[in-house]
DSSP file (Angstrom, degrees, kcal/mol; ACC not computed):
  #  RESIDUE AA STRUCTURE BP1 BP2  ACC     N-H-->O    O-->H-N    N-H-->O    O-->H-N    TCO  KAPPA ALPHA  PHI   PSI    X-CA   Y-CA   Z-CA
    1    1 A X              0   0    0      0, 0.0    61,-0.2     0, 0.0     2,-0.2   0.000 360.0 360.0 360.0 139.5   -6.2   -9.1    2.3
    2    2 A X  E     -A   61   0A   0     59,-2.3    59,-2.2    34,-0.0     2,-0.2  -0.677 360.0-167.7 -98.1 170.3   -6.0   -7.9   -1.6
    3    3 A X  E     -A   60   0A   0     57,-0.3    57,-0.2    -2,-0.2    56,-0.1  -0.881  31.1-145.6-152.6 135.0   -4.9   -5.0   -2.1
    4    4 A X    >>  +     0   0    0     55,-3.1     3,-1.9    -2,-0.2     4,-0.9   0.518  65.8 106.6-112.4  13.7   -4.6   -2.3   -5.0
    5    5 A X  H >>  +     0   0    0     54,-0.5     3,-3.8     1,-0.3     4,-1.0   0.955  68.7  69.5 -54.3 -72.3   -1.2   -0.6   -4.3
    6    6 A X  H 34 S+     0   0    0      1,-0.3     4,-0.3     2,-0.2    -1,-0.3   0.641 110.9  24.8 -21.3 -23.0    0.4   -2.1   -7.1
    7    7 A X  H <4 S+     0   0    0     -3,-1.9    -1,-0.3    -2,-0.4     4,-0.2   0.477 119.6  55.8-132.6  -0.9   -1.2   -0.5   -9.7
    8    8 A X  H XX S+     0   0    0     -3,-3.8     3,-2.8    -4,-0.9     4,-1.3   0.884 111.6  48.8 -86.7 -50.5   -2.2    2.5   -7.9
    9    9 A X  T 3<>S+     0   0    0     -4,-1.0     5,-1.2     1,-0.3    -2,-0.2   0.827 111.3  57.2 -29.9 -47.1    1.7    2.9   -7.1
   10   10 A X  T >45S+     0   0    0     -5,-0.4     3,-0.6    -4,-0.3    -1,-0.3   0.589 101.8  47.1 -71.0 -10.6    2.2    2.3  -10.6
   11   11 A X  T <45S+     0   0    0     -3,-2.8    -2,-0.2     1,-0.3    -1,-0.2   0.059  97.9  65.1-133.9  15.2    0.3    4.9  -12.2
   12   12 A X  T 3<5S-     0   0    0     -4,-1.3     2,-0.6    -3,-0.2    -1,-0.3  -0.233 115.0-115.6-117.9  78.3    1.3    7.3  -10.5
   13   13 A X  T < 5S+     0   0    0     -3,-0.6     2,-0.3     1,-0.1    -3,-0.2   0.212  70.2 140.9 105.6  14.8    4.9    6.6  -12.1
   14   14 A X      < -     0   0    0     -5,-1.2    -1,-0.1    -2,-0.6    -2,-0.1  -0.639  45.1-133.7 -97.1 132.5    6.3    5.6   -8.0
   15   15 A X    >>  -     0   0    0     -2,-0.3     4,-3.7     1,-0.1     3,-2.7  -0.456  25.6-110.6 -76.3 161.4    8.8    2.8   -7.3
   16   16 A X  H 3> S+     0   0    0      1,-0.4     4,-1.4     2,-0.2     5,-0.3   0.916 126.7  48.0 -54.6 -45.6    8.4    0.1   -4.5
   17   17 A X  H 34 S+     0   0    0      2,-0.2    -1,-0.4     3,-0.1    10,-0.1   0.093 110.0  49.0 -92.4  29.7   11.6    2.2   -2.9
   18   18 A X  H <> S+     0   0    0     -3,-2.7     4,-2.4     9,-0.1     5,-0.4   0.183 114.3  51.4 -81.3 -48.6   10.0    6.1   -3.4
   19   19 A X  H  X S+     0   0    0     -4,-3.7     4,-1.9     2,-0.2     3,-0.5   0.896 113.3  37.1 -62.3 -68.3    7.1    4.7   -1.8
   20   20 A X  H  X>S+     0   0    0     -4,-1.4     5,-2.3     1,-0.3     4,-1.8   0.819 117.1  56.4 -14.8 -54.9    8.7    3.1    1.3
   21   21 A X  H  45S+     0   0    0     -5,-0.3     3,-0.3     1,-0.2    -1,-0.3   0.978 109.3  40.5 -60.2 -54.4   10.9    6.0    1.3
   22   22 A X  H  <5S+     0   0    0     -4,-2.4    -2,-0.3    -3,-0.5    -1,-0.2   0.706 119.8  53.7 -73.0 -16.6    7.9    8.5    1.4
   23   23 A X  H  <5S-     0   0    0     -4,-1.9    -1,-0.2    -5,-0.4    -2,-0.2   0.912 105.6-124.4 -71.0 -43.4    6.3    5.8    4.1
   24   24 A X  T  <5S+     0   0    0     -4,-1.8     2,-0.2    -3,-0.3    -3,-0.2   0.606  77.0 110.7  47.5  57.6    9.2    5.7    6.3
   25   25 A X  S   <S-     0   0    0     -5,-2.3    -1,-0.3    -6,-0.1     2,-0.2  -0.754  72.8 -95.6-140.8 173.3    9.2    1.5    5.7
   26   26 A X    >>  -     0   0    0     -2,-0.2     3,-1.6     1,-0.1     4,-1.0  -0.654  31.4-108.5-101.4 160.8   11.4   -0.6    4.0
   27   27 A X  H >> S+     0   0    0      1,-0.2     4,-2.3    -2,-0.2     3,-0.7   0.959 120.6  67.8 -35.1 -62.3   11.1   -1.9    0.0
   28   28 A X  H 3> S+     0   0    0      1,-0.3     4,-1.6     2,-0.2    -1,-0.2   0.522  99.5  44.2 -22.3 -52.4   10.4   -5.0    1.8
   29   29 A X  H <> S+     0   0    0     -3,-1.6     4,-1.0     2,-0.2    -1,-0.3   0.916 105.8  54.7 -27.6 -84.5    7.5   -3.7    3.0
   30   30 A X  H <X S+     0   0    0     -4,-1.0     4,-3.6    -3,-0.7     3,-0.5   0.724 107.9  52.2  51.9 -79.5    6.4   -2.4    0.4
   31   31 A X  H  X S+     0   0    0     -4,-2.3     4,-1.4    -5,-0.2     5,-0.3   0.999 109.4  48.8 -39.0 -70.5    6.8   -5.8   -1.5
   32   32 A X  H  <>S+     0   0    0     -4,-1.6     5,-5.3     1,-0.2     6,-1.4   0.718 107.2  51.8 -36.7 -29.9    5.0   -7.7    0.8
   33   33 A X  H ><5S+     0   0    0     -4,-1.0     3,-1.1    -3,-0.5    -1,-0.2   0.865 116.0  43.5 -79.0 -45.5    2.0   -5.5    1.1
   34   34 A X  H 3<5S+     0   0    0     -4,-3.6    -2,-0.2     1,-0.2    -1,-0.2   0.530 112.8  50.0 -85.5   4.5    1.7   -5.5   -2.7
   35   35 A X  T 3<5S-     0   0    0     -4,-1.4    -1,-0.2     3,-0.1    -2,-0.2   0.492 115.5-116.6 -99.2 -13.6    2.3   -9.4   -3.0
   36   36 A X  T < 5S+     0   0    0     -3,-1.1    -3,-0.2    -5,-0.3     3,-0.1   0.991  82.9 125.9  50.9  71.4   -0.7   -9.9    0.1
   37   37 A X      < +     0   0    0     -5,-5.3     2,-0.3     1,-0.4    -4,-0.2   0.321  67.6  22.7-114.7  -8.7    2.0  -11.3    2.0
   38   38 A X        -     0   0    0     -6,-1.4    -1,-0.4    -7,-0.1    -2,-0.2  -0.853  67.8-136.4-165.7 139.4    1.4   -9.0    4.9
   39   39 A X        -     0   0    0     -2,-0.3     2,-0.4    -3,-0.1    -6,-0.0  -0.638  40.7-123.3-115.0 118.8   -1.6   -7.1    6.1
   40   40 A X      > -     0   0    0      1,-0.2     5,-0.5    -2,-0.2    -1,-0.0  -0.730  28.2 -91.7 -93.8 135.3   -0.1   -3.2    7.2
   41   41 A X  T  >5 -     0   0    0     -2,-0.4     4,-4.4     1,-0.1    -1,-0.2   0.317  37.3-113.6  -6.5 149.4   -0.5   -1.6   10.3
   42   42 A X  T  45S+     0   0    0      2,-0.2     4,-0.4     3,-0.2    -1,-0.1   0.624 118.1  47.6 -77.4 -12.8   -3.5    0.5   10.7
   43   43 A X  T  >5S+     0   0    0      2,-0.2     4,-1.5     3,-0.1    -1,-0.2   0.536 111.0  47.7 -66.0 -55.2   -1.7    3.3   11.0
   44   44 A X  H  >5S+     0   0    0      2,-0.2     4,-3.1     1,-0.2    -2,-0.2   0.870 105.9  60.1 -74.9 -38.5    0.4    2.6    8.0
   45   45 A X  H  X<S+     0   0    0     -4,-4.4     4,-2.0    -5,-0.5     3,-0.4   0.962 111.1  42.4 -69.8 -23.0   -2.9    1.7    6.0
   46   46 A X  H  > S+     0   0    0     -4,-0.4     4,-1.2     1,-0.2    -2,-0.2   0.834 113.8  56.6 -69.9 -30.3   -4.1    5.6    6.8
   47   47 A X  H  X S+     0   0    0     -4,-1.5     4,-0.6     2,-0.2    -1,-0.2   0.892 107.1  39.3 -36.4 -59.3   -0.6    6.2    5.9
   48   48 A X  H  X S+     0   0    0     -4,-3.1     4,-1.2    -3,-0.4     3,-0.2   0.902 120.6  49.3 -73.9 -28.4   -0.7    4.5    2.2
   49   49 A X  H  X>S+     0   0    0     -4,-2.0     5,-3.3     1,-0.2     4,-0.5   0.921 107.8  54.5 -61.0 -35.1   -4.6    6.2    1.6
   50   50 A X  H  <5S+     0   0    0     -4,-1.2    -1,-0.2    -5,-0.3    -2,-0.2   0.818 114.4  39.3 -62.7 -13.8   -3.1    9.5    2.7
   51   51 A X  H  <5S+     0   0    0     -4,-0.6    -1,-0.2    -3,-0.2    -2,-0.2   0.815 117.5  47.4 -91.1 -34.4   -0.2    9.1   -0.2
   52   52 A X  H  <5S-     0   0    0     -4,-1.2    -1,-0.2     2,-0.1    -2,-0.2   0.371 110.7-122.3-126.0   5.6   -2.4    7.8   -2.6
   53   53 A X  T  <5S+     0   0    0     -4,-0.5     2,-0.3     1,-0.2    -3,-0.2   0.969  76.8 125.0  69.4  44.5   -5.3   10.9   -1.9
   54   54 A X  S   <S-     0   0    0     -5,-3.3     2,-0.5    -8,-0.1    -1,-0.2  -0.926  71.2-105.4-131.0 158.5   -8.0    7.3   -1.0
   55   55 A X    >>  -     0   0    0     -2,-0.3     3,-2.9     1,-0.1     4,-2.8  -0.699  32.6-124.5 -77.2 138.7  -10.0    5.8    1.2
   56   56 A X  H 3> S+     0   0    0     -2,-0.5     4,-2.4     1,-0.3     3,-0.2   0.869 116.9  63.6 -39.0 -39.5   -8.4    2.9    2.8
   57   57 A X  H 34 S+     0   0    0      1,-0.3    -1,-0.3     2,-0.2    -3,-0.0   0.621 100.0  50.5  -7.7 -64.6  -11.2    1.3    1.6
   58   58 A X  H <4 S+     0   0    0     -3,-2.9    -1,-0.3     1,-0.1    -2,-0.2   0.425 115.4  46.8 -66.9 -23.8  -10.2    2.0   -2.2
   59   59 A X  H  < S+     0   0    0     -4,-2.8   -55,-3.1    -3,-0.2   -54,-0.5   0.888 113.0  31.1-115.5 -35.1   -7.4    0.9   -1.6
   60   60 A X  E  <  -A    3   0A   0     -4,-2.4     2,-0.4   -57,-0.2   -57,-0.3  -0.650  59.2-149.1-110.5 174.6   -7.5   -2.8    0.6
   61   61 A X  E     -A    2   0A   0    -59,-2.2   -59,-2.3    -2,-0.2     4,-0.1  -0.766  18.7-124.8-157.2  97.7  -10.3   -5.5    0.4
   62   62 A X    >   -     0   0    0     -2,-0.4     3,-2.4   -61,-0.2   -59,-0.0  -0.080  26.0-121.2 -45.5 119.1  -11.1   -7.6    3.3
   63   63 A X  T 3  S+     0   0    0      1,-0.3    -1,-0.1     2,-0.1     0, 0.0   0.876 110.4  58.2 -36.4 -26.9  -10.8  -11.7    2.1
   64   64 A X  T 3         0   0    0      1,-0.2    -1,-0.3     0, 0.0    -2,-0.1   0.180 360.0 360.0 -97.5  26.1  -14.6  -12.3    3.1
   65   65 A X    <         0   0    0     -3,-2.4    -1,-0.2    -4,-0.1    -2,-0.1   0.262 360.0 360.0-101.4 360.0  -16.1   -9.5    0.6
């Protein structure tokens, strides 16, 4: 799934470890999510929209769109 956490995470000035930290997830995470190496919990995406004031929507992009 793409994704726009990378550059929303970036402008608002947060590193891959303040975000994780403010997640409760590891950098790892983090990485992965922003690399489309792993697809987050559904839970966790309501998490990263709540953080980032979006709809999950705005924020992930289903491959077949």
């Amino acid at each position: 799934m793409k994704n726009r956490m990378r550059d929303l995470r970036l402008t608002r000035g947060l590193s891959q470890n303040a975000l994780a930290e403010t997640l409760g997830v590891s950098r790892q995470t983090i990485n992965a999510i922003e690399n489309e190496r792993y697809d987050p919990s559904l839970p966790l995406a309501f998490a990263i929209a709540r953080v980032f004031n979006l709809r999950i929507e705005e924020i992930f992009i289903p491959d077949f769109c």
